[in-house]
N, C-alpha and C positions, 0 to 999 in steps of 0.2 A: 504494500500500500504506500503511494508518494505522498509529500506533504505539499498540499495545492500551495500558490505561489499569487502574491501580487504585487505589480511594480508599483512604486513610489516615482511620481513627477514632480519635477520641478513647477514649483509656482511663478517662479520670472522666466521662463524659457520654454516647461512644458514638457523639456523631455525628460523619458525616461531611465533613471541612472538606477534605482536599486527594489531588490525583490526582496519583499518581509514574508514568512511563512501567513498562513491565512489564519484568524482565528474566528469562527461559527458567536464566539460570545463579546465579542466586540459590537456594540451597536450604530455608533457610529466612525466615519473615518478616520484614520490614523492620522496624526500632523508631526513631523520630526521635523526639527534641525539638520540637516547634512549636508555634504560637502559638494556641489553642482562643479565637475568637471570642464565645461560650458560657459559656466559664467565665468568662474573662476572665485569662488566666493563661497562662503555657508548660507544658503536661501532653503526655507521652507518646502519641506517636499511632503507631498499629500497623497494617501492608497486612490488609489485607481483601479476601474473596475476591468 
């Protein structure tokens, strides 16, 4: 059994840089800090469906 998978976007750019495993008892979306390759900067990245 794999462990389903969802990417985290960049909120200034949009894209795609990082996958959090999925959690069923999360109710609403994920919001972290991380590191945008892209911008080149720490900007807000959001789960993504």
């Amino acid at each position: 059994m794999s462990v389903k998978k969802v990417a985290m976007a960049c909120s200034v750019c949009g894209r795609r840089n990082y996958y959090v495993p999925e959690n069923k008892r999360r109710t609403e979306r994920l919001t972290l800090n991380k590191f945008c390759k892209y911008c080149g900067k720490v900007t807000e990245h959001k789960e993504t469906k």
